[in-house]
C-alpha positions in Angstrom: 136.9 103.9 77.8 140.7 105.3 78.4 142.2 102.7 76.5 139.7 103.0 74.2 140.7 106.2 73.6 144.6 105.7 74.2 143.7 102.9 70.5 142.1 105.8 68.9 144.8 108.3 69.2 147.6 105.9 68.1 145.7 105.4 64.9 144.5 108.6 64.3 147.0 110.8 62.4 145.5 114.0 63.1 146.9 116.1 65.9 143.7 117.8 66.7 141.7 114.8 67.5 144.7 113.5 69.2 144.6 116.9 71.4 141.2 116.5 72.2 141.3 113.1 72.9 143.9 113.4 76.0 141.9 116.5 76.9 138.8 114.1 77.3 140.8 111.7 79.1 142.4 114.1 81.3 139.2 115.4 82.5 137.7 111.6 82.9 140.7 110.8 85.3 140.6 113.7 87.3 137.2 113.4 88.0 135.7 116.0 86.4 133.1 115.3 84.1 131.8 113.0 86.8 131.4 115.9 89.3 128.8 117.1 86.2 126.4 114.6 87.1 123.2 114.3 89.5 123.9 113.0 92.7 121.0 110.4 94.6 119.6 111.6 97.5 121.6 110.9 100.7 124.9 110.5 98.4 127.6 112.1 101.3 125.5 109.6 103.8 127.2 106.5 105.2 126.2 103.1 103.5 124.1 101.0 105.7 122.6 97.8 104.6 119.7 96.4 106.3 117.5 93.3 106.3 114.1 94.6 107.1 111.9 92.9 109.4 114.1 90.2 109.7 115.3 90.7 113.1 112.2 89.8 114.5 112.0 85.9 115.8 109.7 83.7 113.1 106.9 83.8 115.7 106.7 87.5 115.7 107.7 87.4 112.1 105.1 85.1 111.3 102.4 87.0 112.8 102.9 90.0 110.6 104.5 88.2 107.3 102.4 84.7 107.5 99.8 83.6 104.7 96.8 84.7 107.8 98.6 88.1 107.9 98.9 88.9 104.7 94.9 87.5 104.2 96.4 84.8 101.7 94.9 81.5 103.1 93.3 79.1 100.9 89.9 80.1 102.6 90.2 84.0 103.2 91.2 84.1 99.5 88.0 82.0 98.6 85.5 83.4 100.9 84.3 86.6 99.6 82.5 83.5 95.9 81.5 81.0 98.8 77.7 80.4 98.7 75.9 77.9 101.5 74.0 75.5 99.8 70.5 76.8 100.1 67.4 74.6 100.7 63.7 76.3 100.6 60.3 75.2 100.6 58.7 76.8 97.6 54.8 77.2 97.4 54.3 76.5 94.2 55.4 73.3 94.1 54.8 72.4 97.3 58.9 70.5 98.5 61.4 71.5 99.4 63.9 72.4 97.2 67.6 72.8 97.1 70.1 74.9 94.9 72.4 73.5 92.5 75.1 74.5 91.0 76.3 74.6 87.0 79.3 72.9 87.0 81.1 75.3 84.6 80.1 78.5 86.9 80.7 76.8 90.4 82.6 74.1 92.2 81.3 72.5 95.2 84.3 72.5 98.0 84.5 71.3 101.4 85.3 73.6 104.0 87.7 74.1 107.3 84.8 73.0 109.4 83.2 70.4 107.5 80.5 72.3 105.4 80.4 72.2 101.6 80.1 75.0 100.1 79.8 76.5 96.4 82.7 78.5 95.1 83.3 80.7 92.5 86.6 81.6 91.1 87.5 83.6 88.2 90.5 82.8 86.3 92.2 86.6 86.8 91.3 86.9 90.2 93.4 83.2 90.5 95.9 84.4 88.6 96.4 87.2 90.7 96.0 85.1 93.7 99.0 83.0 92.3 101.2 86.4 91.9 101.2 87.0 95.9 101.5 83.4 97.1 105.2 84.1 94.3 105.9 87.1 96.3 105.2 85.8 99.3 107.4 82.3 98.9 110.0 84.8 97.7 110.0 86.8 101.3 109.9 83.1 102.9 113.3 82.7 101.6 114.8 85.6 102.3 113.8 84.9 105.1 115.1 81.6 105.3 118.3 83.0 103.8 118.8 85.2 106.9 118.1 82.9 109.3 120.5 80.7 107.9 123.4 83.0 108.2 126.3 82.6 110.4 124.8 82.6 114.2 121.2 82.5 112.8 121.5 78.7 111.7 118.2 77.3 111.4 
């Protein structure tokens, strides 16, 4: 900006935006017009930088940052649209009948423990699903990053 202004006043032939000029820049370089301004809270503090949570050891870490934590497993996440395959007798008809799915409404998925059941996912609620597992790959390296400085090494 100075020199900006220095340019301006050696091609400018007029004295009184030359005047004002080295008034401006006089008051830029002694601070003054910056003293003007809005300070951030906590400006006179000192600077500290820290790396939240990370000083815990991955174990601990885990336990509050980790995909079970945060309630971001495969099956936590699907739980809430998983339906048992039901089989009933029905009156009526006099059998036993089971439920089926429409494949365009339902998938049938096996579970942790063996079971299959039928899921239902809707394409926001995956999207948003994919959104945390980004934010939550992008704490892992942080993470990672932390651990791997100077005495951290992995």
């Amino acid at each position: 900006l100075l020199s900006h202004m220095q340019a301006l006043r050696h091609s400018s032939p007029c004295e009184a935006l030359t005047c004002t000029m080295e008034e401006i820049s006089t008051e830029i370089a002694n601070g003054l017009l910056i003293s003007l301004l809005p300070k951030p809270p906590k400006h006179d503090a000192p600077l500290t930088i820290e790396f939240p949570n990370l000083d815990k050891t991955s174990a601990e870490w885990l336990k509050v940052n980790g995909l079970k934590a945060k309630k971001l497993s495969l099956y936590q996440v699907l739980a809430p649209n998983a339906f048992s395959p039901v089989e009933e007798f029905v009156p009526i008809l006099q059998k036993t009948v089971s439920s089926t799915i429409h494949e365009k409404a339902m998938i049938q998925f096996e579970w942790h423990d063996g079971t299959v059941k039928n899921i239902h996912v809707d394409p926001p609620f995956l999207y948003e699903y994919q959104k945390q597992l980004n934010r939550a790959m992008r704490m892992y390296e942080r993470r990672i990053e932390w651990l791997s400085l100077a005495s951290r090494r992995i």
